[in-house]
N, C-alpha and C positions, 0 to 999 in steps of 0.2 A: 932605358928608364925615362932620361929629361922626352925624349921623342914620344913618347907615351903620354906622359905628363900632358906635355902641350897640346898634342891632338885630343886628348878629355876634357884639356881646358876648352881648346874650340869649340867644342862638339856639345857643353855645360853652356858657353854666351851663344850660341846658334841658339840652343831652344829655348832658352831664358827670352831670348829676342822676340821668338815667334810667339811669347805667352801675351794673351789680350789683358788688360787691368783688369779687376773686377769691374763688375757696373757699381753705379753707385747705388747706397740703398734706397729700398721701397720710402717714401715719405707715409706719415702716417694719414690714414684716410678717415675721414670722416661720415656721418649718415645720414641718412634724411634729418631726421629730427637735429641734430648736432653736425653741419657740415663744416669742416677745418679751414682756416682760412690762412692763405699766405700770399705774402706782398711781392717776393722775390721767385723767378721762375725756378730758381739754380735751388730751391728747398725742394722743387718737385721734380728735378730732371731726373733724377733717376726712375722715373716711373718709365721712361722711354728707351733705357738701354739693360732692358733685364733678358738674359740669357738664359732662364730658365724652360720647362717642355710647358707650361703656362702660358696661354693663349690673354692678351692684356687687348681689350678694348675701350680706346678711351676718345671720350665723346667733348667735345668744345660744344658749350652752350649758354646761351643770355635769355633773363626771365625775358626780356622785350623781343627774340624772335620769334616767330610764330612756329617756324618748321623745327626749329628747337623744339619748344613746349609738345609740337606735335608726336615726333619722334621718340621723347622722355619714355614713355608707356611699352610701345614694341621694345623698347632694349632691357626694360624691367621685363618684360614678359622673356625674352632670351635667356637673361640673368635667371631666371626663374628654373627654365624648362632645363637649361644647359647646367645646372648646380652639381651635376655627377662628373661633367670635366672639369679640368684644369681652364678653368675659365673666370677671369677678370672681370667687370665692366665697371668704369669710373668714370664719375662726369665731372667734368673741370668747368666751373662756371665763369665767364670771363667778365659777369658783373662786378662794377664799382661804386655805382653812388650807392649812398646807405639805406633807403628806401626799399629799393631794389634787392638787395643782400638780405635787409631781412624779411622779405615775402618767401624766401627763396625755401626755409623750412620747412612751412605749409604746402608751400608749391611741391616740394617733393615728398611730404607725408602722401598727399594727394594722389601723383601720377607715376612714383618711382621710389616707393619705399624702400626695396632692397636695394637699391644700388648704392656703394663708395660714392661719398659728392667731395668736391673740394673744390671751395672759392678761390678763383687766381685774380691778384687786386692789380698784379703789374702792368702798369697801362704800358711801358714800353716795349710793344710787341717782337721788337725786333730780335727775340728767341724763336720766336715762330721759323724761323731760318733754321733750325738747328735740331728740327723734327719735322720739316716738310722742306726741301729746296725752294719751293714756289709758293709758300703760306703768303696769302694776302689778308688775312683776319677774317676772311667770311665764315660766316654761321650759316649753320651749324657746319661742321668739321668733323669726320671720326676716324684715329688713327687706328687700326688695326696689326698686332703683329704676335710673334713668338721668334725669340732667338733674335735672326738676321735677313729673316721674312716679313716683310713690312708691306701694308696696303694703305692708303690715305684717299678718302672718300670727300669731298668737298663741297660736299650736295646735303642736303635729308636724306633719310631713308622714311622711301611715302607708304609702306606697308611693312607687314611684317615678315611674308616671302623676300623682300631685297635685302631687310637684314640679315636672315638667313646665309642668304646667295653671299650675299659679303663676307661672311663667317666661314665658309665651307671649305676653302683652302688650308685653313688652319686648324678646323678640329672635326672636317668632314660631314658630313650628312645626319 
């Protein structure tokens, strides 16, 4: 019986050990019109470790780049077409001054009304480590993933075929 015992106990902290934590939750997201704003990364990191069959694309962008602004439109158009999957797309704006912040509104009434937006005010980038090994802050940025399938894009996307193409691994054709 104690030899029983003990091998159930092993065999109870074996898989206990191999259980992953939960991710942490979703942060709440904001929209065009009304995008959420937070000063600290660690309010939004759980957007980057969700293990759900949800496909998260999530976009680093500033009103002041160009390939930013450019790109905004093709990933509402995705957001759009792709609305019958399990598909995300969230833009995290990496503006700070106040000016800037509040263009930011109109700027996406304008060119990406459907999408999740959320202002990140933390100028110390050095979380960027902790969702790309090799983040150096450039814009635009777009992390793509589902689960423990990650893809990190570090360029524009200069049409709407390459967003595609970047998407296909994860919710297919």
């Amino acid at each position: 019986m104690t030899r029983t015992f003990v091998l159930l106990s092993l065999i109870s902290v074996a898989f206990t050990a191999c259980e992953k934590d939960p991710p942490a939750p979703l942060p709440r997201f904001g929209t065009a019109n009304e995008p959420i704003t937070y000063t600290d990364f660690e309010d939004i990191a759980g957007l980057f470790t969700q293990q759900s069959d949800t496909t998260y694309l999530i976009n680093f962008w500033a009103t002041w780049c160009k390939p930013c602004r450019e790109e905004l439109p093709l990933l509402n158009q995705l957001a759009r077409e792709e609305q019958d999957k399990k598909l995300k797309v969230v833009l995290v704006s990496l503006d700070t001054e106040e000016n800037a912040i509040g263009r930011i509104p109109a700027f996406l009434r304008e060119t990406a009304p459907d999408l999740a937006s959320i202002i990140l005010t933390d100028e110390d980038q050095s979380w960027g480590k902790t969702i790309d090994r090799v983040w150096s802050g450039s814009l635009p940025t777009t992390i793509i993933y589902r689960a423990d399938l990650r893809y990190v894009y570090r360029r524009g996307f200069n049409t709407y075929p390459d967003v595609r193409r970047a998407l296909e691994p994860l919710i297919g054709k």
